[in-house]
C-alpha positions as CSV (number, residue, x, y, z in Angstrom):
1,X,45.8,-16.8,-42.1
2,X,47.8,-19.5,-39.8
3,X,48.4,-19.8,-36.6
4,X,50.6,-21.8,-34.8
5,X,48.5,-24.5,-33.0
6,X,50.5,-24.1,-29.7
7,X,48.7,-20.9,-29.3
8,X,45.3,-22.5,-29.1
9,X,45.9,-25.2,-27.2
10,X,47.4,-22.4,-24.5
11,X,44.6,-20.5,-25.2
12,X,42.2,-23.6,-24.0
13,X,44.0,-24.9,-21.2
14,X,44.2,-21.2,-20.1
15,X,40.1,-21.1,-19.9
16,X,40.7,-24.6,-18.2
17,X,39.0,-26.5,-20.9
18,X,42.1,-29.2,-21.2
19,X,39.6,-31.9,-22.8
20,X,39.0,-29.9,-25.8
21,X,42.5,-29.0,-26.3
22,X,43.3,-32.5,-26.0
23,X,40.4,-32.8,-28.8
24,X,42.2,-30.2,-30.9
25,X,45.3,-31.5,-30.5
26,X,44.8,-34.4,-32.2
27,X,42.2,-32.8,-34.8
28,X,45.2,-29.8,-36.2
29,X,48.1,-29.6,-38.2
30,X,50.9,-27.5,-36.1
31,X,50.1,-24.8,-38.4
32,X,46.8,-24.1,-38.5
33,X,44.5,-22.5,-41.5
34,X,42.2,-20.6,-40.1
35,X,40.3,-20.8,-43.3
36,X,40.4,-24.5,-44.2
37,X,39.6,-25.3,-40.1
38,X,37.3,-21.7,-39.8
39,X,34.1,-24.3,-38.2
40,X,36.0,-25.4,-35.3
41,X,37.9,-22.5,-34.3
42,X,34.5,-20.5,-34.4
43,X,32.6,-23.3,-32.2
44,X,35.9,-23.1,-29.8
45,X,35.2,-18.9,-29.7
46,X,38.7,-17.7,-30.3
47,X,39.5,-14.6,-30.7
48,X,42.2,-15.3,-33.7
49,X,43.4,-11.7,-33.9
50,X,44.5,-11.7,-30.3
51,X,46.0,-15.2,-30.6
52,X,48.3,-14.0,-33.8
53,X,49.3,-11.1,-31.7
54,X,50.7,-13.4,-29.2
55,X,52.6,-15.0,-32.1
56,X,56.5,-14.4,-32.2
57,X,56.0,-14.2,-36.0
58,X,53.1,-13.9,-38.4
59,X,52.8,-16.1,-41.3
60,X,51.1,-15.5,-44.4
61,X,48.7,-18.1,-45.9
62,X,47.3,-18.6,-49.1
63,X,45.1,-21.1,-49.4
């Protein structure tokens, strides 16, 4: 799956945790695999499902 990094990094700064999206920021692509980058988006406790339905539009991945 991918998700559009802007959605993390408002997730973060939403939880008020603006160093680690600064962290991330720098770490992502805009378009995030959730596969390829599974290790840090578990240690950040994201609830991906929720963030994709925030998403204006789903994209498909196949990695």
């Amino acid at each position: 799956m991918i998700i559009p990094k802007h959605l993390i990094l408002s997730e973060l700064r939403g939880r008020g945790l603006s160093h680690r999206a600064d962290f991330v920021d720098k770490q992502l692509p805009d378009d995030v695999d959730t596969q390829k980058h599974g290790g840090l988006l578990s240690t950040l406790q994201l609830d991906l499902d929720a963030l994709m339905a925030k998403a204006p539009e789903q994209k498909s991945g196949d990695a």
